[in-house]
N, C-alpha and C positions, 0 to 999 in steps of 0.2 A: 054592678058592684055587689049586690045581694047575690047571685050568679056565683060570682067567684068567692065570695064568704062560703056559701054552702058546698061546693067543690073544695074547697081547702079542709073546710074541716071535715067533711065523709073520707079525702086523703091521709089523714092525719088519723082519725080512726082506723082506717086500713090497715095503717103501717103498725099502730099499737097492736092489734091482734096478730097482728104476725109477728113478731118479735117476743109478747108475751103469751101468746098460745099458739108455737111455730107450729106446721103441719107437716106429717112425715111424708117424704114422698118417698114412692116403693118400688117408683118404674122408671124406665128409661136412664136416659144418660148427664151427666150435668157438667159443668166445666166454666171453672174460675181462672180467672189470671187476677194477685194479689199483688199488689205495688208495694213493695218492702223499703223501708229506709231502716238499714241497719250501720250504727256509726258512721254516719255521714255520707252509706252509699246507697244507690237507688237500685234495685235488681226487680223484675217481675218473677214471682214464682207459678207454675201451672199445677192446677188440681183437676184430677176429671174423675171422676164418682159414676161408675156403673150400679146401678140399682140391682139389676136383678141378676149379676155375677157376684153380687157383693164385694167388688172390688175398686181401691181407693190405687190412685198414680196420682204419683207429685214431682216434678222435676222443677229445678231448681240449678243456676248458673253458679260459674266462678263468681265470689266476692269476699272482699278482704283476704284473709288468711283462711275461706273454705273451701273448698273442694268445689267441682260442679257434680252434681247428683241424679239419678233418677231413682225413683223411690215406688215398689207396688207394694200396695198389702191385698191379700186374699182371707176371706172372712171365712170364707167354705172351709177352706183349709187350715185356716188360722196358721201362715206363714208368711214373713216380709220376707222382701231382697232389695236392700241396698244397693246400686252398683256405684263406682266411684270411676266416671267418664273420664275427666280433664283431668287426670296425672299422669305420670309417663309409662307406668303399670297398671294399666284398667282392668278393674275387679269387681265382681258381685258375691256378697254376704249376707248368706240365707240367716234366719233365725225365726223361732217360736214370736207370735204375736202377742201384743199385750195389752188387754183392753183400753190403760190406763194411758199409753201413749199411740196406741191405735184406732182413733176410731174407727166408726162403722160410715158406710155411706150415708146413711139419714140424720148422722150426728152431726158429720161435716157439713153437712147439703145447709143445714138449718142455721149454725155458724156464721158459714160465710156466705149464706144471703141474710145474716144480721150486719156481716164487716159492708156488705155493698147498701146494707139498709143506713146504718148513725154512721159509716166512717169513708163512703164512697168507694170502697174495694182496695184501703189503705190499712196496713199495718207499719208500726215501728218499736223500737225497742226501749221508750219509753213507755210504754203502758202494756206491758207485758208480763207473764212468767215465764222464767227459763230455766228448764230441765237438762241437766248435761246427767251424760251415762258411755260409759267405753265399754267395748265386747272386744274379746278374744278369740282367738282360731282355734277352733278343737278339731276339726278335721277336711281335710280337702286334699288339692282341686276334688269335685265332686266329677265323676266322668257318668254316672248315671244320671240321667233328669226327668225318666220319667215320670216321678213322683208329684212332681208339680203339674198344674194346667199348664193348656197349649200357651195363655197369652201368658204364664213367667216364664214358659219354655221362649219363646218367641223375645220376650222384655231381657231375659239372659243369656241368646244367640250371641257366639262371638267373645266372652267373656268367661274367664276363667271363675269357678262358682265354690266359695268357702261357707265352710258350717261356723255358724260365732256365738256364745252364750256372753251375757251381761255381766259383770263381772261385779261381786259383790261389794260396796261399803266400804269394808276395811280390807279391802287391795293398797298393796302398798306400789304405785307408779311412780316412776323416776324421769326426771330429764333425759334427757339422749345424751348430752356432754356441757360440762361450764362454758358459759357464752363469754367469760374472761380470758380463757384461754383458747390455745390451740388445737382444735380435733384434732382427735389422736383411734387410731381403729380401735376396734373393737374386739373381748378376746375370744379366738374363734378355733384356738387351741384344742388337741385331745387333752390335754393336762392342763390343771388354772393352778395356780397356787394356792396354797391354805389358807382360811380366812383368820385373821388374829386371833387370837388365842384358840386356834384350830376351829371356831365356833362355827354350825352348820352352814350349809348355802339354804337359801330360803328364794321361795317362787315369787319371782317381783316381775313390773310391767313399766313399760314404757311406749310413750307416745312419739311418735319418730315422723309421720307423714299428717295432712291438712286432714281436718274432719270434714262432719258435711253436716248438715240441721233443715229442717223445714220449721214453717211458720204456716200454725194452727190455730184456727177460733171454730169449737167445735161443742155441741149442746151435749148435756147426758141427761138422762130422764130420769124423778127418781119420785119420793115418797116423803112426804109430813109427819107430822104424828099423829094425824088426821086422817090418815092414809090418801092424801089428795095429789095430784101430781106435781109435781117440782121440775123445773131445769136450772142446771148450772150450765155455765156456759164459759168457758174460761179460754182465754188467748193466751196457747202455748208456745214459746221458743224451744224445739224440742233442738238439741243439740248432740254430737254420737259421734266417737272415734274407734276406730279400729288397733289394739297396743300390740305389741312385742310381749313375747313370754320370755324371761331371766332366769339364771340364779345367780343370785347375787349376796354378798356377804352381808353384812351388819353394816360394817365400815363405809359399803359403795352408797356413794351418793348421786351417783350418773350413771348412766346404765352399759357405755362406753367401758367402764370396768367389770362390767359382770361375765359370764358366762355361759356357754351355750345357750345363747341366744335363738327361738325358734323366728325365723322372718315370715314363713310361710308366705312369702309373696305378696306383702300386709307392707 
């Protein structure tokens, strides 16, 4: 009985130092599969963290109204590619990284052997943050790719490859059409009509096709006022749509009304 007292609790110390003073690891290869229960449904998402490519993949299945995904970020380079697999137009959309919903491999690593430590390699969207953000197409298909490494060249084989910037704040996004009524097309006209009282067309956006999101619990490292080291560790809902570029009037409140519409394959 003494035996297993003194084994419980050297276990129990174990796990505190790890949790509260994670340790970075710098080498090799790691790989999570996270049990999600989002609104009622159960999906496994996969993480695999290269150390010393500095490179984070996370794929992630159809559920609910998301996309199925596959997701690299490269740190060398500081570039993601989103591709959006399971829709009937499969696409990948490069963009600049961002520390803030990008971690690094040693951020995640430390994370999500905390979710496997207090939560059993469970997340859900009760005890969460979530970050939603939509980017837009500013340029593509991409027909060059040598710019990237071989494994996004390789993670992008097959799929047509769009340039997307995040779209600021105060974007003004519109529904696709009123769910009361009738869809009705869209206008796709050399000439649109005036807008009332003649007043400009203005750059509006709309969300037309499923998004995609990963589920994140990932450490950052920082500093007191002590100068002593700190982690935060926050479990994120990152969430991310792809929109339609418009012009559309004052008046339009669907995007079905607006004007040269850019789809770019989005």
């Amino acid at each position: 009985m003494m035996y297993r007292l003194v084994f419980l609790l050297s276990l129990m110390v174990q796990l505190a130092i790890v949790i509260s003073k994670p340790s970075f690891k710098t080498s090799g290869v790691s790989k999570f599969d996270v049990e999600v229960e989002e609104k009622g449904v159960h999906f496994d998402e996969k993480v695999n963290l290269d150390f010393e490519e500095e490179v984070v993949e996370m794929f992630v299945p159809h559920h609910n109204d998301v996309a199925e995904t596959k997701t690299i970020i490269d740190h060398k380079r500081n570039l993601v590619v989103v591709c959006f697999t399971g829709v009937p137009k499969p696409a990948c959309f490069l963009r600049q990284a961002n520390g803030t919903i990008d971690p690094r491999p040693e951020e995640l690593n430390m994370g999500m052997m905390a979710t496997w430590l207090q939560d059993n390699g469970k997340m859900d969207d009760k005890h969460i943050t979530t970050v939603k953000s939509s980017f837009v197409v500013t340029d593509g298909p991409l027909w060059t790719r040598t710019f990237l490494s071989k494994k996004m060249q390789v993670f992008t084989n097959g799929f047509p490859l769009y340039r997307i910037e995040e779209l600021k704040g105060d974007a003004r996004i519109l529904p696709f059409s009123d769910p009361t009524k009738k869809r009705t097309k869209r206008q796709t006209g050399l000439r649109a009509p005036p807008c009332v009282d003649n007043a400009p067309r203005t750059l509006s956006y709309g969300i037309t096709k499923p998004g995609g999101c990963n589920w994140l619990h990932f450490c950052k490292k920082g500093r007191d006022k002590n100068n002593l080291p700190t982690y935060t560790c926050p479990k994120v809902h990152f969430t991310y749509r792809v929109v339609y570029e418009c012009l559309c009037c004052p008046e339009h409140k669907y995007l079905q009304h607006c004007f040269g519409c850019a789809k770019r394959n989005v």
